[in-house]
N, C-alpha and C positions, 0 to 999 in steps of 0.2 A: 188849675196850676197855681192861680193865687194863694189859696188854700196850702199847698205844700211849702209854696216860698216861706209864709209865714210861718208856718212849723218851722222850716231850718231857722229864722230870723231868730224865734222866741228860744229857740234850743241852745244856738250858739251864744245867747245874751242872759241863760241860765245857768250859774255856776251850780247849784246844788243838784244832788245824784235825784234826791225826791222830786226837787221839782221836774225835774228831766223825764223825769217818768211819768209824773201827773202831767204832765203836755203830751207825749207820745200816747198813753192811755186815752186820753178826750179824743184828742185826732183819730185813735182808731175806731172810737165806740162813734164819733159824729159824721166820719165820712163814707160815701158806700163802697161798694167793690164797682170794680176792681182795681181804682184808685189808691184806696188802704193799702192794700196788698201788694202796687207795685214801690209805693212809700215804703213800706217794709222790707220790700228785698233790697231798694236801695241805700238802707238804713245799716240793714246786715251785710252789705255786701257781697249780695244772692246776683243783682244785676248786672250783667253783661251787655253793654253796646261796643262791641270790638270795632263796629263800626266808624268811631269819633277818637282822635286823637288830638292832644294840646295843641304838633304843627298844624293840622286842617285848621284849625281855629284862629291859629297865629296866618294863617295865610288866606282865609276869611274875613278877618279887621283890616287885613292889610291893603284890602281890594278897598275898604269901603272910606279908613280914615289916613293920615297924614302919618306917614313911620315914623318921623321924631316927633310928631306929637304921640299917639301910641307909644312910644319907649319913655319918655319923659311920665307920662299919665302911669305908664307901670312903674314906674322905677319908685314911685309918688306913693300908688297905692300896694303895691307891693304884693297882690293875690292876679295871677290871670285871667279868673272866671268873673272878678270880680271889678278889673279893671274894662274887661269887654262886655261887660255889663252895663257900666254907665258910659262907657264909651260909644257905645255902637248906635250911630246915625241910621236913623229907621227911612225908610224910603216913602216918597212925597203920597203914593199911592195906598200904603199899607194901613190897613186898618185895625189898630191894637181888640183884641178881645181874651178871653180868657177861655182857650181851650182845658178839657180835663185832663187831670194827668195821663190817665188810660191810652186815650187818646195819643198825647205824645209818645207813651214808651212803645204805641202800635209803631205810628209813622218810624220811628229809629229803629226798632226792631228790623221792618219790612226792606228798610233801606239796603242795596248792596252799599259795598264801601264806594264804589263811583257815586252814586247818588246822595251818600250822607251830607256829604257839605252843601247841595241844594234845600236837603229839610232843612239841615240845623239853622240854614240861611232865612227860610222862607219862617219856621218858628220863631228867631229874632225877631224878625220884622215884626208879630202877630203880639208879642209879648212887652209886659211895663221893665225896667227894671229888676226889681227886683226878682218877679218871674222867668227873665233872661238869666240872673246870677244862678235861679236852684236852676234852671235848663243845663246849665254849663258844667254846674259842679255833678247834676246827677249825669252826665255823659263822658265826665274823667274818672268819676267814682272817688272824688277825693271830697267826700262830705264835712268832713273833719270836726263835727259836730257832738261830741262825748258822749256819742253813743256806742256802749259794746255789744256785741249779739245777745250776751244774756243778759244787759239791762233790755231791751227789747224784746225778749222773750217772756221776762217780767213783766214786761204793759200789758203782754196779751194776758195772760196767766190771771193778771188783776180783772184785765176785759172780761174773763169768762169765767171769775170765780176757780181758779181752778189752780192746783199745785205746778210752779215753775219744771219741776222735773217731767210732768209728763207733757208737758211741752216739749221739751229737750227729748224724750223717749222716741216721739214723731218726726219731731223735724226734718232729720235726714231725708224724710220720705215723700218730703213734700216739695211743691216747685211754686213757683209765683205762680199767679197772687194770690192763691193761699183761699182760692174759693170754699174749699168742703173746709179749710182748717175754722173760720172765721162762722160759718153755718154750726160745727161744733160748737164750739165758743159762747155763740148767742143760743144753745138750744134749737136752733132748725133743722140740725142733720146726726148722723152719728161722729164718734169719736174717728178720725182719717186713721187708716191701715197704713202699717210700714210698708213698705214696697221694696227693701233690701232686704235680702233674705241674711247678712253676716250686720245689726243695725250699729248705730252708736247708741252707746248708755251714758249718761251725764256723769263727767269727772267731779271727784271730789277733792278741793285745795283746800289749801293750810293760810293760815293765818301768821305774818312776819310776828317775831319774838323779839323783845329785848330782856334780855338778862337780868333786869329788874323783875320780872314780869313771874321769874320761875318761884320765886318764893312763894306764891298764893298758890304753886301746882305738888303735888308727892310725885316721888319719880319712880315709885311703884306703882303710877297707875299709868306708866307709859313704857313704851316701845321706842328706841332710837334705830335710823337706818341714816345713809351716808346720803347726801342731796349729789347727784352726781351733774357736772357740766353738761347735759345733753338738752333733748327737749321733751315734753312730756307726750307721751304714744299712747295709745291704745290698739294692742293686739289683739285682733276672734277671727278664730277659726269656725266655720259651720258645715261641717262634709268636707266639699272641694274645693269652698268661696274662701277665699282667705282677704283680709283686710287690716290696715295700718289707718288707722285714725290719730289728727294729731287731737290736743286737748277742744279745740271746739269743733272737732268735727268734721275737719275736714279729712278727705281720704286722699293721702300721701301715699299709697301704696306702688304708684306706678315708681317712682322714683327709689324703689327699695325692693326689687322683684329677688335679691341674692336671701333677701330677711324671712319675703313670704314664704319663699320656698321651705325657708330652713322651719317654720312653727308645725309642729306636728302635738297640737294638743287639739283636744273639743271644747271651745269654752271661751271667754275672756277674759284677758290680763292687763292689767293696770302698769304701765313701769315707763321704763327711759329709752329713747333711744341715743344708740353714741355710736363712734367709728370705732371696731375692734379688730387688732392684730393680735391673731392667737390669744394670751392672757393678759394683754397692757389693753388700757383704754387711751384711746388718740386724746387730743385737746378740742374743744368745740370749732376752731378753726376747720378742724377735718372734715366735720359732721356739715358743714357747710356749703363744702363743695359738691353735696348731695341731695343739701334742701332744695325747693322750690324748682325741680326739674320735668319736666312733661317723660322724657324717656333717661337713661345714662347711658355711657360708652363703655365698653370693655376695658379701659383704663381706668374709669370711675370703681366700678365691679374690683376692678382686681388691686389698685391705690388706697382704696373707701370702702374697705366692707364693712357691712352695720350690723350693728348689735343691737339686741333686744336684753332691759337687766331689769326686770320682772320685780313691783312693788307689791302688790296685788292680784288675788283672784276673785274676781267679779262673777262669772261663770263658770263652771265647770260641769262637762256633758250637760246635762237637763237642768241640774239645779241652779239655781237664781242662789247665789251667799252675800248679796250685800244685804240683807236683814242682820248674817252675824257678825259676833263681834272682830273685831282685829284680829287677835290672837286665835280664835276660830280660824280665818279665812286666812291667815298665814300658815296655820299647822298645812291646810292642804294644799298650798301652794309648793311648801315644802315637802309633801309629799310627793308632789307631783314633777318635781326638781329630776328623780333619776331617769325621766325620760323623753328628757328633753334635750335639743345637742345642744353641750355645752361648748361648742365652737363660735356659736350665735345668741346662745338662750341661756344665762342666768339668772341666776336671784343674787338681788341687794343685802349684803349680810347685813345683819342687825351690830349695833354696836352694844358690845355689853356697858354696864355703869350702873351703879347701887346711889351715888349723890349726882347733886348739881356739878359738885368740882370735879368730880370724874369723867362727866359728858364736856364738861368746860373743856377740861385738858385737853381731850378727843379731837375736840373739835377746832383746837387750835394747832392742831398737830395729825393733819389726816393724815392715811398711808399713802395718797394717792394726787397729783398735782391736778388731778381734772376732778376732786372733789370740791366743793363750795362751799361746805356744811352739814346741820344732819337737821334730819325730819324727826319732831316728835310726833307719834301716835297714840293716843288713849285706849288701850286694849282693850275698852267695854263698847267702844265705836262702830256703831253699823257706817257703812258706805252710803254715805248722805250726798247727793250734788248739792255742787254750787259751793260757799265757801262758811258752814256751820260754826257758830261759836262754840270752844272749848274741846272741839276733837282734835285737830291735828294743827299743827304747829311746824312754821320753817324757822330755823334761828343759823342765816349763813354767819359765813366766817365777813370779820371787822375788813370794812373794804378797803384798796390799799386809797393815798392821798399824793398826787404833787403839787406843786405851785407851777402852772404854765403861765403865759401872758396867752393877750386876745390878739388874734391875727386879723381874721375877716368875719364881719358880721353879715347875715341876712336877713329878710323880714319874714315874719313869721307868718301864720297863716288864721283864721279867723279873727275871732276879735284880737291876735297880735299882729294882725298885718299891717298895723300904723306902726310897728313897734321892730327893731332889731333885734328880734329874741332868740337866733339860731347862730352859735358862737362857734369859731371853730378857733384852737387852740394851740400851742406850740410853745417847746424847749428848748434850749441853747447845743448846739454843739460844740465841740469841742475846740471848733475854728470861730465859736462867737456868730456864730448865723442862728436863726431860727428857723426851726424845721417843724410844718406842722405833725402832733401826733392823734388828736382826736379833734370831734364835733359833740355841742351836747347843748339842750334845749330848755331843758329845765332844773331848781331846784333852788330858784331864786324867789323872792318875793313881789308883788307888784312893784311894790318901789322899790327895790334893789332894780328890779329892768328897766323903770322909768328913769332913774341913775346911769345901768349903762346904755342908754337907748342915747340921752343927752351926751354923754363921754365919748359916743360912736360918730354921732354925727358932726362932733366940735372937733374930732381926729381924724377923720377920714384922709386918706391920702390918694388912695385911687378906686375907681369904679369898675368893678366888672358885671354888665347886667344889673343885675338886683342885691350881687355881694359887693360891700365895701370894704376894702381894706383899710386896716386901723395901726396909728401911729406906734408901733413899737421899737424902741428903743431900749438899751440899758440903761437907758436916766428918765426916760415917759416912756409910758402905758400902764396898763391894766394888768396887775395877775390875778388869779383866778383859784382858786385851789379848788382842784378835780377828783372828785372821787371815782371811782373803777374796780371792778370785780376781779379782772385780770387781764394780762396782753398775751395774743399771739404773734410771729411773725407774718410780715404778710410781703408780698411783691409788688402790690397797688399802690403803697401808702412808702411818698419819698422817706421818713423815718425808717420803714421796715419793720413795723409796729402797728398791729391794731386793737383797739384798746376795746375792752367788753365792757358795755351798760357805764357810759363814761356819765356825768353829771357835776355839775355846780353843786359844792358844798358851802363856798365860804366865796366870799371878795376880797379881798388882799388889797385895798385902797393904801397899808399902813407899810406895803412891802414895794420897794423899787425890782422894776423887770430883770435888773441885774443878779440879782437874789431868786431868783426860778432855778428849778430843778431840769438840769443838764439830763441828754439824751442816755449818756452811760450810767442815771440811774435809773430807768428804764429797761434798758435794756438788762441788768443785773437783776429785773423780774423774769423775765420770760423763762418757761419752761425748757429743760434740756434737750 
């Protein structure tokens, strides 16, 4: 268990992507199974212990230490797993040793939920530290350590000499801890069988543009299509198996049973999913109320129908076409258009344009409010996973800006858990009150947060928990200017506003809170 602790330690206190890799890479080639293997799935976020929840844990310290000391020690350290880590009084009898990981994800595994809060208790006792904090975090799943499934896919890839895509081609098919994958890997066994008979094939992303960037590119050697508000899917059909993949993999299908029914193709499609009514496309708010569902209601079904808007043809019948080029694999995607319902199932039109200023214009002027931008593609492009230099290109549209002030800070979680670095934000009404309208985390520099970290705790005015509320006035505080892609309406949120992919652009030290940007310009965003 020591062993893993210090992976997370060395990972979370490694800013660079290589290094992150070359740590995860040693850990797997040094450590045996089934340990590796279960570090991995909880790396990827494969592990499930549905067993252990934050309460059981909050009402486990609570047996053992003093509740305003526990609240004062979090409020302090500002991470859960991390405060009942160093918090937790070991028992006079207990004797610390260093079980295997293996070992531990048996015991939680096995456990019903009556019994989990005896292991998790009886594991505390047995463990140092810092072995307590990876226990803790690997039993919330909130590892928070920068790793994403495909830099992780990547360590193995390196592990066994081998191309990251055909890692990606398996994976689906595989389950912790990944015994016959890791025997591949090192040459002891064969390459592991898919065991999904409809698999996942690895998505190919684009690379952000800035406008400076197009002069080095001919815009006859590209393809423009619309970047639609949705999220990215993956449609196959194989016989009877139908399946909805989102971009890494995951199968979303149960939550979209109105979509599967509607694909009557053989093959795989690359495109968007969004909410469609008859021929408008909803705003991402809608598509929301569908994501992350185990089953949906008949009111979802008949308020939220989904659409499929078809970017790509990855399969069709037999043939494999990501070897050709773009323009290849769109001619027959577009063939394939007249028979497919088009109540559910289109294609992303191409945007025509001979220059640069002719896609500029386009693009600054879509026909469509739940557009975002457009995707360049290079027509000589085969369908490469993972995110290749010089093939395809996103270049959204310029995001909007206000100037909010700061309302309430929290603390962050890894190495910002000493740090206020979770801001949430707020406009003036039209009665001179502030109302919050978003939250956003990053986009700031170390020292701009070590700045507002200092500003948060010299203005705090009240505590709730782990959020602090922060002095704002029209003559003191903080404004912020926030960048955002777009708002919907919402019924959660007391504005009636919820702001998409909000972020820190700028600090506004130079602007008084009185001078922030009022609700009704806001609100003169929002879609019809």
């Amino acid at each position: 268990m020591r062993r893993f602790a210090t992976l997370l330690e060395r990972l979370v206190t490694t800013p660079q992507r290589l290094g992150k890799l070359r740590l995860l890479r040693d850990y797997l080639a040094a450590v045996p199974d089934p340990d590796r293997g279960w570090a991995l799935a909880a790396i990827t976020r494969d592990l499930d212990l549905a067993g252990v929840k934050p309460a059981m844990l909050r009402a486990l310290v609570a047996e053992r230490t003093d509740p305003e000391l526990f609240a004062l020690s979090y409020d302090y350290v500002g991470d859960l797993a991390e405060t009942i880590a160093l918090i937790w009084p070991v028992r006079p009898h207990a004797a610390p040793d260093d079980p295997p990981l293996g070992e531990v994800v048996a015991a939680l595994r096995a456990a019903s939920r009556r019994e989990a809060p005896q292991v998790v208790e009886a594991l505390l006792d047995r463990l140092d530290p810092s072995s307590r904090f990876a226990l803790l975090k690997l039993v919330t799943g909130g590892l928070r350590i920068g790793i994403s499934a495909r830099l992780a896919k990547q360590a193995l890839a390196e592990l066994g000499q081998r191309d990251v895509g055909e890692i990606e081609e398996i994976w689906h098919g595989l389950t912790p801890p990944y015994t016959p994958l890791f025997a591949w890997l090192e040459g002891r066994g064969p390459r592991p069988a898919s065991t999904l008979a409809c698999p996942f094939r690895p998505v190919m992303l684009a690379h952000p543009l800035d406008a400076g960037e197009l002069d080095a590119l001919d815009p006859a050697d590209f393809a423009a299509e619309w970047k639609w508000d949705g999220i990215r899917v993956q449609a196959t059909v194989c016989g009877p198996d139908r399946r909805l993949y989102s971009r890494t993999g995951d199968d979303i299908g149960q939550a979209f049973p109105d979509l599967l029914a509607a694909l009557d193709f053989e093959g795989t499609l690359d495109g968007e999913l969004l909410v469609r009514r008859g021929a408008d496309t909803a705003p991402f708010s809608d598509l929301q109320q569908r994501l992350n569902r185990k089953t949906v209601t008949a009111g979802h079904l008949r308020d939220f129908p989904a659409g499929f808007r078809a970017y790509d043809a990855l399969v069709l019948g037999e043939r494999d076409l990501r070897p050709l080029p773009f323009a290849e694999r769109r001619a027959r995607l577009e063939a394939l258009a007249p028979d497919l319902d088009p109540t559910r199932v289109d294609l992303s039109p191409l945007v025509p344009f001979a220059t640069w200023a002719d896609l500029a214009a386009a693009r600054a002027s879509p026909p469509h409010p739940v557009i975002e931008g457009v995707m360049l593609k290079r027509r000589t492009s085969p369908y490469l996973p993972g995110r290749p230099k010089g093939h395809w290109f996103k270049w959204k549209r310029d995001p909007h800006l206000i100037d909010a002030v700061l309302m309430y800070a929290q603390r962050g979680h890894g190495k910002r858990s000493g740090f206020y670095s979770d801001y949430t934000f707020g406009v003036w009404t039209d009665d001179d009150a502030l109302v919050p309208v978003g939250k956003a985390y990053f986009g700031f520099t170390d020292e701009e947060l070590a700045r507002i970290d200092r500003f948060v705790r010299a203005n705090t005015t009240e505590r709730f928990g782990p959020v602090r509320a922060v002095r704002a006035t029209p003559s003191h505080g903080l404004v912020l200017e926030v960048a955002f892609e777009g708002l919907a309406r919402s019924t959660r949120h007391r504005s009636g506003i919820a702001m998409r992919f909000p972020r820190i652009a700028r600090l506004r030290w130079d602007k008084p809170p009185c001078e922030a940007d009022r609700l009704a310009t806001l609100e003169a965003l929002l879609p019809p």
